[in-house]
C-alpha positions as CSV (number, residue, x, y, z in Angstrom):
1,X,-5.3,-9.8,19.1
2,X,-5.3,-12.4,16.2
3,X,-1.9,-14.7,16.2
4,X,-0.3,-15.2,13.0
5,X,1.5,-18.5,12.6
6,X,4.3,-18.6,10.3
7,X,4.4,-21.3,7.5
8,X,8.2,-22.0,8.2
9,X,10.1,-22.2,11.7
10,X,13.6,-21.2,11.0
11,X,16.2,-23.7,13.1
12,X,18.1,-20.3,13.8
13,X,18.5,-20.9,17.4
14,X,15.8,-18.1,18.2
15,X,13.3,-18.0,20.4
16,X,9.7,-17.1,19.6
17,X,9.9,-14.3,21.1
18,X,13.3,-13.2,19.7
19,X,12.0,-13.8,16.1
20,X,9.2,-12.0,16.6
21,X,10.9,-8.7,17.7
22,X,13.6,-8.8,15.3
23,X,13.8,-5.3,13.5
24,X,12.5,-5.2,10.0
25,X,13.4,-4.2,6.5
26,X,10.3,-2.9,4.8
27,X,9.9,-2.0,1.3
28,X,6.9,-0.5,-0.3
29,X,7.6,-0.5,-4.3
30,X,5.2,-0.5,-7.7
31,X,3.8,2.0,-9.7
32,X,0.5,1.6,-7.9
33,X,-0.9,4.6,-6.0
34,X,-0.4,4.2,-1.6
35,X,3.0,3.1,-1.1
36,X,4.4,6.0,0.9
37,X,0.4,6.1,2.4
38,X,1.1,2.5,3.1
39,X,4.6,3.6,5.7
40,X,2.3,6.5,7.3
41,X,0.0,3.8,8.1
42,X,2.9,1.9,9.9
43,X,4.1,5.1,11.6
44,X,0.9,5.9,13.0
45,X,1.3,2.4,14.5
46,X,4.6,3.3,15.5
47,X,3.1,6.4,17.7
48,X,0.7,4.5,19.2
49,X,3.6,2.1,21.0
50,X,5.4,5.2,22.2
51,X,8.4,4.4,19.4
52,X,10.4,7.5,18.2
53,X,9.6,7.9,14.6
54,X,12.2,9.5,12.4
55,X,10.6,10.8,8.9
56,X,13.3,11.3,5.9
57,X,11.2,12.8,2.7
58,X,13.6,12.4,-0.3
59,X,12.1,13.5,-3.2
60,X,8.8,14.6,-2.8
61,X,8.8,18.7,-2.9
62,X,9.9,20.3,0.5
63,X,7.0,22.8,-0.4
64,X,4.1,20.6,-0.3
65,X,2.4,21.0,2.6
66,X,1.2,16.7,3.1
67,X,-1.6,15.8,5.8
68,X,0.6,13.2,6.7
69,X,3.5,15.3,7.8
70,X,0.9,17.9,9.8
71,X,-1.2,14.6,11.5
72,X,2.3,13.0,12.7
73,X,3.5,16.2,13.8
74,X,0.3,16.9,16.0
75,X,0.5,13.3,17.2
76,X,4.6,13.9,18.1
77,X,3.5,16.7,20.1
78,X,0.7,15.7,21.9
79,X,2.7,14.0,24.4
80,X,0.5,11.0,24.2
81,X,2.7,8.5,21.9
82,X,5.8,8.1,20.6
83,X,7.8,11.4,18.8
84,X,7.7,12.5,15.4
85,X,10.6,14.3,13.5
86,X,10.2,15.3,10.3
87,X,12.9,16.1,7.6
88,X,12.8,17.1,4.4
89,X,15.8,16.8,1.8
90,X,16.8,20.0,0.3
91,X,14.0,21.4,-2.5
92,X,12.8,17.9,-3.4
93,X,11.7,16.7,-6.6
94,X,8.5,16.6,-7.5
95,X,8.0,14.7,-10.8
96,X,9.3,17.5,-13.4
97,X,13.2,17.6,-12.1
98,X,14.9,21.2,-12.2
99,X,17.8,21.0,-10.6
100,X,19.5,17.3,-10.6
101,X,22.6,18.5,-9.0
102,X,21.0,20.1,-6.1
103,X,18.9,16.9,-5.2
104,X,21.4,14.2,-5.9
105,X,23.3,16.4,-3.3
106,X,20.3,16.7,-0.9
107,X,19.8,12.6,-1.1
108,X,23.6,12.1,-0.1
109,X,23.4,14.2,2.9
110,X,19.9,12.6,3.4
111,X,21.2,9.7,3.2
112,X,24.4,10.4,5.4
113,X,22.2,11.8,8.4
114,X,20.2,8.6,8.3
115,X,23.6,6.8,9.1
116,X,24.0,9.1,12.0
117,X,20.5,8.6,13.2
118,X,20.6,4.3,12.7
119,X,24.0,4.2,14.2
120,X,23.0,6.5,17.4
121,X,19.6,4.4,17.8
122,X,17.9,8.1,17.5
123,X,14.8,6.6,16.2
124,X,12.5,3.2,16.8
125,X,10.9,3.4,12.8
126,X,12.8,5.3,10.3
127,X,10.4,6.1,7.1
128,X,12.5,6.7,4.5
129,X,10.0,7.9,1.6
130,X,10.8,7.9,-1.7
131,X,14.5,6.6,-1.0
132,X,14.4,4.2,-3.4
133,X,14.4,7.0,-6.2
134,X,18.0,8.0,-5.2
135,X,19.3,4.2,-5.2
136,X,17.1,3.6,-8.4
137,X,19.1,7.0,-10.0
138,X,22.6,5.5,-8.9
139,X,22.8,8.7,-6.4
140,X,23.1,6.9,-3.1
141,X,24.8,3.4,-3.7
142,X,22.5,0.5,-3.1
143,X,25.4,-1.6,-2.1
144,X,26.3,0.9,0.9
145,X,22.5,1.0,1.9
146,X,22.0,-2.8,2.3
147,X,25.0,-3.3,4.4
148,X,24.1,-0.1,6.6
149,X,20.7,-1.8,7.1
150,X,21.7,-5.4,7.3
151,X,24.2,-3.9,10.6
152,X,22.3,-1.3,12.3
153,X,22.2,-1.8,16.3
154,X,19.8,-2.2,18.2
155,X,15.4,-2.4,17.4
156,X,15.6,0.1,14.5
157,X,12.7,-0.8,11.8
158,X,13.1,0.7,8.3
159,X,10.4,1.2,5.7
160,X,11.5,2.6,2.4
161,X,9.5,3.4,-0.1
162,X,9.1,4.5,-3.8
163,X,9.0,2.9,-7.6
164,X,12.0,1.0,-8.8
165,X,13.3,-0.4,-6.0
166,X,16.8,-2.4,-6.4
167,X,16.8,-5.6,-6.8
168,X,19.5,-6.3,-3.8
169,X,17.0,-4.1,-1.5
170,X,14.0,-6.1,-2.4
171,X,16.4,-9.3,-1.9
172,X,17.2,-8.0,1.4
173,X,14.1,-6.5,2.8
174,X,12.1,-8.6,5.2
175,X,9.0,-7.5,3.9
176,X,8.7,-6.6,0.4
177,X,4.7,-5.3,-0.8
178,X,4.6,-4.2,-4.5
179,X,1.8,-1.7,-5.6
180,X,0.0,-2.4,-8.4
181,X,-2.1,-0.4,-10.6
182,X,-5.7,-1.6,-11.8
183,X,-7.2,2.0,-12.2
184,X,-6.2,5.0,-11.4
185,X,-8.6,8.9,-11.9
186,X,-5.2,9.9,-13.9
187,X,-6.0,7.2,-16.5
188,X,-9.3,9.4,-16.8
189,X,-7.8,13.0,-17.1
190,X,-8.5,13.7,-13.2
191,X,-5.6,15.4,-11.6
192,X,-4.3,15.1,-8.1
193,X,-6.7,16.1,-5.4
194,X,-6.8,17.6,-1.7
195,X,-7.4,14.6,1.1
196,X,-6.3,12.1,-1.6
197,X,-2.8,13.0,-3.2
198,X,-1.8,15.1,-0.4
């Protein structure tokens, strides 16, 4: 296993060991194509060390049917690595908005079990996909989020992802990776495809 070495030493009083394990803050923003395929990445990780993985879909349609969703929940169940629950918020949005009311609603009471979860430990990695949508559209309050985060108990890591991220969450985050776009089959008149989109 390779050993990264950090550029800076913090004087924070912290062991090595105590730095290294200190829960994270991750946020996947851009407009570049693999952000939320980016956290599955991390959650398949996740499984492998036995964590509880806790998955919070926020805008993406509750009607797709994503391989990521069916992979993790095969994986949850096999009994082999860490758990998997899956939860979707209300009907979703899914880049043509219907109904705003009915999804601002569904991100609030997203967000609100998510505070449950963090503050009974329920989960080892929370992936909150496309969360920072409802921050972004002033339907969860940023403020509210960072200070949740910033004073959850315990080992709880956080990945959040989606375009537009606040600025106070990228200032917070630990780990901040920003997607950008070179090329993309859209720019060409190719739509979405099975195995790639979804």
């Amino acid at each position: 296993m390779p050993k990264g070495q950090p550029t800076v030493v913090p004087d924070d009083g912290l062991t090595t060991r105590q730095r290294r394990n200190r829960p994270l803050i991750a946020v996947h923003t851009g407009i570049g194509k693999g952000k939320s395929t980016a956290a599955f990445g991390l959650a398949l990780r996740a499984w492998n060390q036995g964590w509880p993985i806790g998955v919070f879909q926020f805008v993406k349609s509750a009607k797709w049917k994503v391989g990521e969703e069916r992979a993790l929940r095969v994986l949850g169940d096999s009994g082999e690595g860490g758990t998997v629950a899956w939860h979707k918020m209300g009907e979703g949005w899914s880049w043509v908005q219907r109904d705003i009311e009915s999804s601002e609603e569904a991100a609030r009471e997203g967000w609100a079990q998510v505070k449950r979860d963090l503050a009974a430990e329920t989960y080892r990695l929370y992936v909150l996909d496309e969360f920072a949508y409802p921050m972004h559209w002033g339907w969860v309050d940023t403020d509210e989020v960072i200070d949740t985060l910033r004073t959850r108990p315990g080992n709880q890591h956080v990945v959040i992802t989606g375009r537009n991220a606040p600025q106070g969450l990228v200032d917070a985050a630990d780990l901040v990776t920003e997607m950008g776009k070179v090329k993309h089959p859209m720019d060409a008149g190719q739509k979405g495809q099975r195995g790639i989109e979804w």
